[in-house]
C-alpha positions in Angstrom: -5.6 -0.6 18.9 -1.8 -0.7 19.6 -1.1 -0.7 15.5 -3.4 2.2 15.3 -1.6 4.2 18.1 1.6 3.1 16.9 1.1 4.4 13.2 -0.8 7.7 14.6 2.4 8.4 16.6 4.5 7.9 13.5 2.3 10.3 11.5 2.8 12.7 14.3 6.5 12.4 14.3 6.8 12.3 10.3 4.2 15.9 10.7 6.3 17.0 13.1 10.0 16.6 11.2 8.2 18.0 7.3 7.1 21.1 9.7 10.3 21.6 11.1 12.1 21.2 7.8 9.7 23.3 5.8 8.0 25.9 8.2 5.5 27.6 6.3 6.3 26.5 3.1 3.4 25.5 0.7 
């Protein structure tokens, strides 16, 4: 359980960075 909520909150902050970087940008 911890591995899975510590990669989801990694994901989340990597999703979070690529939007902020490239804001609607396809």
């Amino acid at each position: 359980m911890m591995n899975a909520l510590f990669v989801l909150s990694i994901l989340v902050f990597i999703y979070m960075i690529y939007v902020l970087l490239k804001p609607e940008k396809f």
